[in-house]
C-alpha positions, 0 to 999 in steps of 0.5 A: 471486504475486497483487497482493494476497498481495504486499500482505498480505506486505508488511504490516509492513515497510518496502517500496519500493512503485512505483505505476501511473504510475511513482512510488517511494515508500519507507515501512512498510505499517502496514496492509492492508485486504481489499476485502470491509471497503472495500464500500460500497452503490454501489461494490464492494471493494477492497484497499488497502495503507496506507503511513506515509512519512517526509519530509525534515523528519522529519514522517510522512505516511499514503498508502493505496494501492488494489490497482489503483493498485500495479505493483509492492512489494519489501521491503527490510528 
C-alpha cells in the first residue's frame, strides 16, 4: 500500500507512526492534508498527516508530518 493511502486511513484513529530517523510516536491523526492544498508558488505539494500527542503531564502537543518524513503507521485502536 502507498504512504499516502496509509495516510489517509489512518486518519482518526489512534496510530503509532514511526518517522525517517527512527522515532515512535504514538497519538490521533486528527487530520490529513493532500499535497495539492499544501502548494505554494515556489514549492510543489505535499502530504501531511497531523498527529495530536498526549504528554505525560497531560498536556497535547499537534505534529504535522510530511509524507517524506513517515517510514511506517500502524493503527492500533
Amino acid at each position: 500500500m502507498a504512504m499516502v493511502d496509509e495516510m489517509r486511513g489512518a486518519f482518526r484513529h489512534q496510530i503509532q507512526l514511526t518517522d525517517d530517523e527512527g522515532k515512535v510516536w504514538k497519538g490521533r491523526a486528527v487530520g490529513f492534508v493532500p499535497d495539492y492544498d499544501n502548494e505554494e508558488d515556489d514549492e510543489p505539494g505535499y502530504n501531511e498527516l497531523d498527529l495530536d500527542v498526549i504528554e505525560p503531564d497531560g498536556h497535547i502537543v499537534h505534529y504535522a508530518f510530511r509524507e517524506s518524513e513517515i517510514k511506517s503507521i500502524e493503527i492500533i485502536d
